[in-house]
C-alpha positions in Angstrom: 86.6 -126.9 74.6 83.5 -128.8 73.0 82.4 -127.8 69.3 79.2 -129.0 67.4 79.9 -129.5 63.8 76.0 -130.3 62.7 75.2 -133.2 65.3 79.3 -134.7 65.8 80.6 -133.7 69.1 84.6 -132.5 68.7 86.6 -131.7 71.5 90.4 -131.0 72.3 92.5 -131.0 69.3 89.5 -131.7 67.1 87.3 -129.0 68.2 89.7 -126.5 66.3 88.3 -126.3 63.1 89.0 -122.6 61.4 85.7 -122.6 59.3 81.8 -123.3 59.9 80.0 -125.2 56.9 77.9 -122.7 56.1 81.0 -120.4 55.3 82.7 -123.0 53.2 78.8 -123.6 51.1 78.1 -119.6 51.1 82.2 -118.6 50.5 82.6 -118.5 46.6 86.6 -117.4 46.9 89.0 -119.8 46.5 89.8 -123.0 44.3 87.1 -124.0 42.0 86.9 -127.1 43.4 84.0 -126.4 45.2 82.0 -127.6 41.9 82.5 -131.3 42.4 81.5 -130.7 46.2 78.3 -128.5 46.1 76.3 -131.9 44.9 77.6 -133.9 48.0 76.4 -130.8 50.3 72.8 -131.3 48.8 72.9 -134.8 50.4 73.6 -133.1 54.1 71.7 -130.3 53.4 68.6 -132.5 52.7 69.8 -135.1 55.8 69.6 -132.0 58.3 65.6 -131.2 56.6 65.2 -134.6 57.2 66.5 -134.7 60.6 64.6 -131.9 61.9 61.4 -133.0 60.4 61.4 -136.5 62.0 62.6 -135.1 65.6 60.3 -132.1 65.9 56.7 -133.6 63.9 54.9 -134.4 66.9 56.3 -131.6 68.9 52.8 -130.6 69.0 51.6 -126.4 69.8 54.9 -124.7 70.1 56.0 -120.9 70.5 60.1 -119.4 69.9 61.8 -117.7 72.0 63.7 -115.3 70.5 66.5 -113.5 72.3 70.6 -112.5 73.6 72.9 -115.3 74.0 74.9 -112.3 76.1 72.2 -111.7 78.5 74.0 -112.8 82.1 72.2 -114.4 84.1 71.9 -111.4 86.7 70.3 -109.8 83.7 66.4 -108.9 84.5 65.5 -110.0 81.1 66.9 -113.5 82.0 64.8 -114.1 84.6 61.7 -112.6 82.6 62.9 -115.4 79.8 62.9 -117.9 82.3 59.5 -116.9 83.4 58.1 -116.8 79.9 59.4 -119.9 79.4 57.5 -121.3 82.6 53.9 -119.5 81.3 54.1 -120.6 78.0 54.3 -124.4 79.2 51.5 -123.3 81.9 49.2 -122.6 78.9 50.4 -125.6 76.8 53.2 -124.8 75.0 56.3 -126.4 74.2 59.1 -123.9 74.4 61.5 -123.5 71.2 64.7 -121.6 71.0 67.9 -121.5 69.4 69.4 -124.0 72.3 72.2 -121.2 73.4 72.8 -119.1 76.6 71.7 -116.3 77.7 68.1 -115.9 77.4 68.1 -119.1 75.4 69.4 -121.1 78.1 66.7 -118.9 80.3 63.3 -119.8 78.4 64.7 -123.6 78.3 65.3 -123.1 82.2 61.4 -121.8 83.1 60.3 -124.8 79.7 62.3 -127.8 81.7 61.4 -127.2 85.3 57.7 -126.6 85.0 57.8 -130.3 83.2 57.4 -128.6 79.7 58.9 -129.3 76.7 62.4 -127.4 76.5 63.4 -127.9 72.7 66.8 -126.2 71.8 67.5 -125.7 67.5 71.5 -124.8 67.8 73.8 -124.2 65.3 77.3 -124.4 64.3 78.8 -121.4 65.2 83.1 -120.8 65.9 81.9 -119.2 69.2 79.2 -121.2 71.0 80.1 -124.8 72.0 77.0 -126.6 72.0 73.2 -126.5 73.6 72.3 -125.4 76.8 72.0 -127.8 80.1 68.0 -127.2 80.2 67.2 -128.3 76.6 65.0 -131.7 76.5 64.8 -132.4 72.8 67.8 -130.7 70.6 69.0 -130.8 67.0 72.2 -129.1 66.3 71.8 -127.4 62.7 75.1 -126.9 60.4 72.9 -124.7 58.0 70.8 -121.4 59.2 68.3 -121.9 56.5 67.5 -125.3 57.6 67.5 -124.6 61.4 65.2 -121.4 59.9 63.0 -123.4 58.6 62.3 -125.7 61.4 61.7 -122.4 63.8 58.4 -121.4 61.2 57.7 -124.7 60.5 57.1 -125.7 64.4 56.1 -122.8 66.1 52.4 -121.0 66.5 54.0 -117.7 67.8 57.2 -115.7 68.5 58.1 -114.2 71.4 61.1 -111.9 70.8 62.7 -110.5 73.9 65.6 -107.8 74.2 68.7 -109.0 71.6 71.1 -108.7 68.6 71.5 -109.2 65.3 70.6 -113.0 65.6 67.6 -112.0 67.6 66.6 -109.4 64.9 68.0 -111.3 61.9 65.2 -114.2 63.4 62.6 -111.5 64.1 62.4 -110.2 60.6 62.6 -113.2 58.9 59.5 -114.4 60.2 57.8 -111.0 60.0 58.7 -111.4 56.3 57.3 -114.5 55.9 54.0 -113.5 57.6 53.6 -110.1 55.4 54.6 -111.8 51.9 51.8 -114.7 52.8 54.2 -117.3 52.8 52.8 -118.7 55.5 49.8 -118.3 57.9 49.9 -115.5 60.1 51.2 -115.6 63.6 51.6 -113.3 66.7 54.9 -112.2 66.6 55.4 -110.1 70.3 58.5 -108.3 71.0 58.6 -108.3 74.9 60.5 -104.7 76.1 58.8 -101.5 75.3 61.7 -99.7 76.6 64.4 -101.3 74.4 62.1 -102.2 71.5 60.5 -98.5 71.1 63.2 -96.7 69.2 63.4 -99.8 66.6 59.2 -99.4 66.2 59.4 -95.4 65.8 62.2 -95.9 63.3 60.1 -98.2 61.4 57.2 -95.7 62.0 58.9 -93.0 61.4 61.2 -93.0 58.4 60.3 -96.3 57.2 56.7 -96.5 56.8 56.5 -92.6 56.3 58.6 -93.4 52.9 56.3 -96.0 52.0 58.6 -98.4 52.3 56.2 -100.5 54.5 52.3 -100.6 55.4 50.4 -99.8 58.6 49.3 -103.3 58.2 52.9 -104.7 58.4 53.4 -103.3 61.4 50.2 -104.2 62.8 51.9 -107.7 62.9 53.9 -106.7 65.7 53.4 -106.3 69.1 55.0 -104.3 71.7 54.4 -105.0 74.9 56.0 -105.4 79.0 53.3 -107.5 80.4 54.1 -111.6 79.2 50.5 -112.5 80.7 49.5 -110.4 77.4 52.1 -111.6 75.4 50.7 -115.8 76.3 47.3 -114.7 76.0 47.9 -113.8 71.7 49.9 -117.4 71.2 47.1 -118.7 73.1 44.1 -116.8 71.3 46.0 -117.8 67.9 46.2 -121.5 68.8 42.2 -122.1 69.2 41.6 -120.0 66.5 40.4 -116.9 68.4 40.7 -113.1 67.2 43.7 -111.8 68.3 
């Protein structure tokens, strides 16, 4: 078995490690002699900002792909990742996703062999053992909030095919970002209408009915099947069209 811990590469009777850092930076139970350690983590913390930064600044126009690392490889939506992965580089794009399998592995699969950029931002998890075979450029993140960053920081657009709470969890946070003006405005595109319908008409429906949300907040999203549509948004946003 191969584990990751940040960019260290552990295997055999290394690779066993019970905990992932962010759980030992996040976990407040325990000894309190996590005080004299917190001001040591700030160093890698900053290291991985700095890391990320220098590897992906002139990674130049760049979309995320956003989706299952449990989609199988006989699954349609693999090969429609793989295929948005090949369009996106067609229209200019690098190709950014979390560097796992599934329809990770898929988008980095259509991004490498139309001679693209395939970039892969993985992370330290106790149940994924490293980046996928088709990423060109990868960074492997100990922190989520740094390997966050780097996904808003780098991309123009995000196309979110059919996943989980990682795929949801990324989804919202830059949906988030975009409605509280933290940063400029981007076409986020969830790519499924028959799996992503009943999250939109909850949001619709109960959400945006209590006034929890705005029309305009979900106006930020959009639902489509067709990824020639889904390119043509990243690509109107890019040179500054209406979109």
């Amino acid at each position: 078995m191969d584990k990751l811990t940040g960019p260290i590469l552990r295997r055999r009777g290394q690779a066993q490690e019970a905990s992932t850092t962010d759980q030992r930076l996040l976990d407040t139970r325990g000894p309190s002699d996590w005080v004299h350690q917190d001001p040591w983590r700030v160093l890698r913390i900053q290291a991985e900002f700095v890391e990320g930064f220098g590897a992906l600044a002139e990674l130049g126009p760049a979309i995320a792909v956003f989706g299952s690392a449990r989609t199988a490889p006989d699954d349609p939506t693999y090969a429609l990742a793989e295929e948005a992965g090949r369009k996106l580089v067609e229209a200019g794009f690098a190709v950014i996703t979390g560097g796992g399998p599934g329809a990770m592995e898929a988008a980095n699969k259509g991004a490498s062999q139309a001679d693209g950029l395939s970039v892969g931002l993985g992370i330290e998890l106790p149940f994924e053992s490293g980046l996928n075979p088709w990423v060109d450029k990868g960074i492997n993140f100990r922190y989520f909030f740094a390997r966050k960053t780097m996904f808003v920081k780098y991309s123009q657009g995000f196309l979110v095919l059919p996943g989980g709470i990682g795929t949801l969890d990324e989804t919202f946070e830059a949906l988030t970002l975009a409605q509280t003006r933290k940063v400029t405005r981007f076409p986020i595109v969830l790519v499924g209408v028959e799996y992503w319908s009943g999250l939109l008409a909850w949001l619709r429906g109960t959400v945006l009915a209590d006034g929890k949300i705005t029309e305009a907040d979900l106006d930020m999203l959009t639902l489509t099947d067709d990824l020639d549509e889904a390119v043509a948004l990243m690509v109107a946003a890019r040179d500054g069209e209406s979109w």
